[in-house]
PATORBA-420145 format. One record per residue: residue number from 0; residue in one letter; x, y, z of N, C-alpha, C in turn. Coordinates in nm, 3 decimals. Example, Ala and Ser with C-alpha at 12.3 -4.5 7.8 and 13.67 -1.06 7.14 Angstrom:
0,a,1.319,-0.569,0.780,1.230,-0.450,0.780,1.320,-0.330,0.780
1,s,1.285,-0.225,0.708,1.367,-0.106,0.714,1.290,0.003,0.787
***
This chain:
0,x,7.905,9.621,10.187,8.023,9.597,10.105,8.106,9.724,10.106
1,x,8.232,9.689,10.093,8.323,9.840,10.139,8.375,9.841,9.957
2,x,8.381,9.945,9.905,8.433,10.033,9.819,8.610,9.953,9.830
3,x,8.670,9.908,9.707,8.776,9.881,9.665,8.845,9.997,9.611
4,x,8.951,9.988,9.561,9.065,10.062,9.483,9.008,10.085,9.339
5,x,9.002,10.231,9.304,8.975,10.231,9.156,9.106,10.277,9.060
6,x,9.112,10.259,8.956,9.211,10.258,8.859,9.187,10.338,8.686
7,x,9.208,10.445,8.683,9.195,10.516,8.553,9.308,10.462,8.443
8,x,9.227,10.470,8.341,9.254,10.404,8.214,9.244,10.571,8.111
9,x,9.336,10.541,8.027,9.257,10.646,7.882,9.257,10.562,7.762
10,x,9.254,10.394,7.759,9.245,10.365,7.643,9.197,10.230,7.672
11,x,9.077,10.188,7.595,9.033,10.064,7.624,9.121,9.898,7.654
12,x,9.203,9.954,7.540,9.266,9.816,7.562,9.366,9.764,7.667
13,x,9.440,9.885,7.750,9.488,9.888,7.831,9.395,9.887,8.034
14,x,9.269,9.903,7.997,9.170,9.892,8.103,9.179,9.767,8.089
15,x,9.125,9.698,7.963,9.103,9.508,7.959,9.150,9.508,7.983
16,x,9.304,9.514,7.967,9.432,9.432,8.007,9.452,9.375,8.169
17,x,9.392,9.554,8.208,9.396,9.540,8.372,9.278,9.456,8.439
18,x,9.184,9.478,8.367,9.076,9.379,8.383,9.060,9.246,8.362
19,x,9.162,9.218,8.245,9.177,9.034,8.254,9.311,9.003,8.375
20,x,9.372,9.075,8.422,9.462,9.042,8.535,9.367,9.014,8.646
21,x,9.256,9.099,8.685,9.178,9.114,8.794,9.099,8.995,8.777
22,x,9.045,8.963,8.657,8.962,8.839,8.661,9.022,8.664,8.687
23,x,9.188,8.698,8.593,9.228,8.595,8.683,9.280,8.610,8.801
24,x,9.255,8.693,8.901,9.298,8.671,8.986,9.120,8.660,9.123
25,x,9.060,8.618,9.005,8.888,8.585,9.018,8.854,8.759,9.137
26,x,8.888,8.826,9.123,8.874,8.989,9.204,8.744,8.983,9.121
27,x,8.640,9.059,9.195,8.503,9.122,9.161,8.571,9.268,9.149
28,x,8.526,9.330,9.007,8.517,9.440,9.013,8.406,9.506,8.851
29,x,8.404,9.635,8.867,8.304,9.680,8.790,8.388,9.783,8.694
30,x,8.323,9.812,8.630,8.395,9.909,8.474,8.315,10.055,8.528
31,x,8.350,10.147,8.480,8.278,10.295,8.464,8.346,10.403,8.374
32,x,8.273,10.485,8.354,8.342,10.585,8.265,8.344,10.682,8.378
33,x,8.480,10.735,8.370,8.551,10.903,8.487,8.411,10.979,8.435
34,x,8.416,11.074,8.559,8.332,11.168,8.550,8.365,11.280,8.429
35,x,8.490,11.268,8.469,8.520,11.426,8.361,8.572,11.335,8.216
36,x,8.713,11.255,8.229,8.695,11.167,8.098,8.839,11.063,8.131
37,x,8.779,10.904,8.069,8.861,10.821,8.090,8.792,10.679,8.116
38,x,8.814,10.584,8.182,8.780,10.442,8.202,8.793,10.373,8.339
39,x,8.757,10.409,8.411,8.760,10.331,8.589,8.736,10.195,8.593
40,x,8.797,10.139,8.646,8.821,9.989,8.682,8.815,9.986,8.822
41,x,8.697,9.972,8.898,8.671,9.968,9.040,8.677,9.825,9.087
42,x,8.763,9.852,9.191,8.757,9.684,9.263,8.619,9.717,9.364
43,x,8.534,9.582,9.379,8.426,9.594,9.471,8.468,9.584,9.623
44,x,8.571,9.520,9.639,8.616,9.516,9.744,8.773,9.539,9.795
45,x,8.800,9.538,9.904,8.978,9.560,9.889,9.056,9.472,9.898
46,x,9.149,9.413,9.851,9.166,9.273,9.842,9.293,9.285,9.953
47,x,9.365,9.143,9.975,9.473,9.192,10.093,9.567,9.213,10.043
48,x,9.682,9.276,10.095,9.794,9.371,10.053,9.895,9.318,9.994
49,x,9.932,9.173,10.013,10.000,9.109,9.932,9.962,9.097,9.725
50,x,9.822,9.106,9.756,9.764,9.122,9.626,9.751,9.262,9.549
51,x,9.743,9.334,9.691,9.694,9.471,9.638,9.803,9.529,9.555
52,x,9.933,9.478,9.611,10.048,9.561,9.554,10.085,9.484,9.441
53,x,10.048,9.374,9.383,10.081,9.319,9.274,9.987,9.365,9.152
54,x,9.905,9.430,9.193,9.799,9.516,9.147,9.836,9.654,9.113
55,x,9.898,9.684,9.194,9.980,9.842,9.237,10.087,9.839,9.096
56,x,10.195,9.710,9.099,10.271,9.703,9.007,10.244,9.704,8.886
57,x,10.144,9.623,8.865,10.076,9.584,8.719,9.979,9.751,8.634
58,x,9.943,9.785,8.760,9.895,9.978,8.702,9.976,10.037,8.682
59,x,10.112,10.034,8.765,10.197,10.109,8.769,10.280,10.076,8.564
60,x,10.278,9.977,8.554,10.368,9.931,8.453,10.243,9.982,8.312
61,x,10.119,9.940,8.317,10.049,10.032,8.216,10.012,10.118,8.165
62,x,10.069,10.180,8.351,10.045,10.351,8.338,10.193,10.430,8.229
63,x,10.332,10.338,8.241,10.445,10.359,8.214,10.374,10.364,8.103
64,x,10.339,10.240,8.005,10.339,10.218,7.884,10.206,10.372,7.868
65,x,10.115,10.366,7.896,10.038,10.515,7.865,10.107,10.592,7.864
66,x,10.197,10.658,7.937,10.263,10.773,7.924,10.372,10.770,7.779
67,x,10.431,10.650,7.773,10.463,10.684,7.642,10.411,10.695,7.477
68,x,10.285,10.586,7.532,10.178,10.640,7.436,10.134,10.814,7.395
69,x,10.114,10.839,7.519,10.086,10.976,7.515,10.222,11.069,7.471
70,x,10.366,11.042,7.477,10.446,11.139,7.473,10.419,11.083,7.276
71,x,10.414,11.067,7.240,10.412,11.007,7.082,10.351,11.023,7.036
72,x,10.226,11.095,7.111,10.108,11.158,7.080,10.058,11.321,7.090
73,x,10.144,11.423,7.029,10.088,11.587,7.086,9.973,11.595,7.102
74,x,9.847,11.550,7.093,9.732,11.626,7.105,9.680,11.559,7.176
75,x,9.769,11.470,7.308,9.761,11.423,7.413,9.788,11.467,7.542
76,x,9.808,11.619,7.509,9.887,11.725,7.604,9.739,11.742,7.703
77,x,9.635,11.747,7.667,9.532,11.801,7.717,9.483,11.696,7.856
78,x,9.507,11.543,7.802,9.468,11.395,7.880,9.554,11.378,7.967
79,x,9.654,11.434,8.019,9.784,11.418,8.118,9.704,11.435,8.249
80,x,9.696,11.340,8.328,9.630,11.344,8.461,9.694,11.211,8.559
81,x,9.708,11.299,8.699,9.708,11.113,8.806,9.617,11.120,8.881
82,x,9.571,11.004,8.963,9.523,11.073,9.083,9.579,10.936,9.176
83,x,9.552,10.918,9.300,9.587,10.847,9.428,9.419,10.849,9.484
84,x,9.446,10.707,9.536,9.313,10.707,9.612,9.353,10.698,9.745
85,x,9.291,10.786,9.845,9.345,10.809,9.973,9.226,10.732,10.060
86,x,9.250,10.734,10.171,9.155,10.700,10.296,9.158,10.804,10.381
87,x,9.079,10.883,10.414,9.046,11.003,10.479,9.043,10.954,10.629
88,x,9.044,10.979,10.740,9.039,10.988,10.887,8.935,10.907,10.919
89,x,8.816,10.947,10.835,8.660,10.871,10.880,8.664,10.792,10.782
90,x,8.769,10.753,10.768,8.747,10.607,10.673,8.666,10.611,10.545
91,x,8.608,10.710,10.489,8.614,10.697,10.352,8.714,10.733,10.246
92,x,8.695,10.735,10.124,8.758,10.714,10.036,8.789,10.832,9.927
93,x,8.890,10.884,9.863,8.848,11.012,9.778,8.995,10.989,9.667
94,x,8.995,11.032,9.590,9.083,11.029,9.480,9.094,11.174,9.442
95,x,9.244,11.167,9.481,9.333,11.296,9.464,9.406,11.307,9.350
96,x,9.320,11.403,9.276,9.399,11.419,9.126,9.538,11.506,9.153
97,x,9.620,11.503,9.052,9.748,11.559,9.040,9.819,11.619,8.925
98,x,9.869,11.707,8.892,9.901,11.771,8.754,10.013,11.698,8.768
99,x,10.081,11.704,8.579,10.143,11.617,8.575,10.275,11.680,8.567
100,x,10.289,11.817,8.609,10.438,11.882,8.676,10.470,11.776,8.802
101,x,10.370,11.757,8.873,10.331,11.675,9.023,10.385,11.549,9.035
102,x,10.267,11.455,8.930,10.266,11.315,8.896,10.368,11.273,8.852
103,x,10.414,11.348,8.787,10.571,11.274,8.652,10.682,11.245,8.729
104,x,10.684,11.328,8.852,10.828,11.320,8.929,10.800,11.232,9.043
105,x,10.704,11.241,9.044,10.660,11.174,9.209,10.657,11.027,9.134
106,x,10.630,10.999,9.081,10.576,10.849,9.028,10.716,10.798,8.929
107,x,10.820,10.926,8.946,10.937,10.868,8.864,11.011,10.830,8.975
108,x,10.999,10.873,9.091,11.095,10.849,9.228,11.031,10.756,9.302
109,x,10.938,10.763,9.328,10.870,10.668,9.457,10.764,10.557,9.360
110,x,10.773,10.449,9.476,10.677,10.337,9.419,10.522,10.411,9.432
111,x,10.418,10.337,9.390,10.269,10.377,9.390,10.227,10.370,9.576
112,x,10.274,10.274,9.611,10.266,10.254,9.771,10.349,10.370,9.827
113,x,10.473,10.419,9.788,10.498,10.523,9.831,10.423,10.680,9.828
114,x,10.428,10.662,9.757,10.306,10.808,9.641,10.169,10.852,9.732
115,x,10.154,10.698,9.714,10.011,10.722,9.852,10.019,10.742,9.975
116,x,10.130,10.683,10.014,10.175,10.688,10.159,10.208,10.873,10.163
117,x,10.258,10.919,10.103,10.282,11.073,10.109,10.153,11.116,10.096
118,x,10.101,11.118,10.020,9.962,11.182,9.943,9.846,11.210,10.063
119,x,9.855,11.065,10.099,9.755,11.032,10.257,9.815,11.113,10.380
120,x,9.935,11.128,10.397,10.005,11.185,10.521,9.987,11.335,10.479
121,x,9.973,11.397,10.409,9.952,11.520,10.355,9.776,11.577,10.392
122,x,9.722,11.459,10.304,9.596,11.483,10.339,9.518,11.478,10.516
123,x,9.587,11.387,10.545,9.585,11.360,10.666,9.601,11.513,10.781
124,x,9.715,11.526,10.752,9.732,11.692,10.767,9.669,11.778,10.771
125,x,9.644,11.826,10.653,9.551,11.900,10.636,9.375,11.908,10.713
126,x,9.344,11.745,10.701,9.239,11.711,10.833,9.239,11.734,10.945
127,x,9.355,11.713,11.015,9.383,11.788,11.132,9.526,11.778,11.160
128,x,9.517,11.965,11.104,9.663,12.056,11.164,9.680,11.999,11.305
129,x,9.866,12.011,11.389,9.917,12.040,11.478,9.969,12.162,11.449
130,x,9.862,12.223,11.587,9.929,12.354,11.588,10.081,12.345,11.691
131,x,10.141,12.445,11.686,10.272,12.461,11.778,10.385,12.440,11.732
132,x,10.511,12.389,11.776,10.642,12.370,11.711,10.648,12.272,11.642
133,x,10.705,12.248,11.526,10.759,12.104,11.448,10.786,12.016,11.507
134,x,10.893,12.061,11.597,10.973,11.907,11.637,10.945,11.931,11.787
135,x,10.887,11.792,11.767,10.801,11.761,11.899,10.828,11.605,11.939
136,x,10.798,11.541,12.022,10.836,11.373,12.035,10.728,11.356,11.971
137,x,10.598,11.373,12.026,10.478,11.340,11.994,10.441,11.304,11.862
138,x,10.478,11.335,11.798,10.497,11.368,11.673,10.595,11.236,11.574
139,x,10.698,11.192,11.678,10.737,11.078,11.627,10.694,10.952,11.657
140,x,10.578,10.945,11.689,10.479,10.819,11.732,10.353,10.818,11.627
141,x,10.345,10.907,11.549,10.235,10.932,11.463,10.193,10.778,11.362
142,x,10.057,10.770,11.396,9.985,10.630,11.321,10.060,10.650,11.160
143,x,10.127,10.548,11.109,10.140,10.543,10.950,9.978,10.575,10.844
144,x,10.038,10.645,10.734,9.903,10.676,10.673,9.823,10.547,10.665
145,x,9.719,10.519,10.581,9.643,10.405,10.541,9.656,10.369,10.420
***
């Protein structure tokens, strides 16, 4: 079984929420508590992309409503976190946290599919540098992130 998309929460009722979307949309997935602190909503599997991004939207829109939870909240300064779940080269999986100097602008300009699409092409990068000049042809044939 391949590892799905996971989804951080900081408040229960807003995880259900995302979790009764996932159930009607009959998705298998599992609950967990973040390592460091919060509420994961792991899909067991990856569902197809027409779904995935209606999924994408529906986090994206709870995450809105969290953030204003949190601005209404000062001693919420400390819980400000994003992360992106990327696909690495060898095909596994890793979640790239982000400060929220980072997150706030990036996620105020670009869709969540966009966000990742950068995030992954970055990381991607970093996996393996081209050394030599920038502008190269080669370079404009490059596989889209994952």
């Amino acid at each position: 079984m391949s590892a799905g998309s996971s989804y951080i929460f900081f408040e229960a009722d807003l995880r259900d929420r995302f979790a009764q979307a996932l159930a009607a949309r009959a998705l298998a997935f599992h609950l967990r508590d973040d390592d460091i602190e919060g509420l994961v909503v792991e899909l067991d599997t990856e569902p197809a992309d027409e779904v995935l991004e209606a999924l994408e939207a529906e986090y994206e829109a709870l995450m809105q409503e969290q953030m204003l939870r949190a601005e209404d909240r000062p001693d919420w300064g400390s819980h400000q976190v994003a992360s992106l779940s990327i696909t690495r080269a060898d095909g596994s999986t890793v979640d790239v946290r982000l400060p929220p100097a980072v997150a706030r602008p990036l996620m105020e300009h670009f869709s969540a599919e966009e966000a990742h699409a950068l995030v992954t092409a970055i990381a991607h990068s970093l996996e393996d540098p081209m050394d030599g000049p920038l502008c190269r042809k080669d370079l404009l044939k490059t596989r889209p992130p994952q």
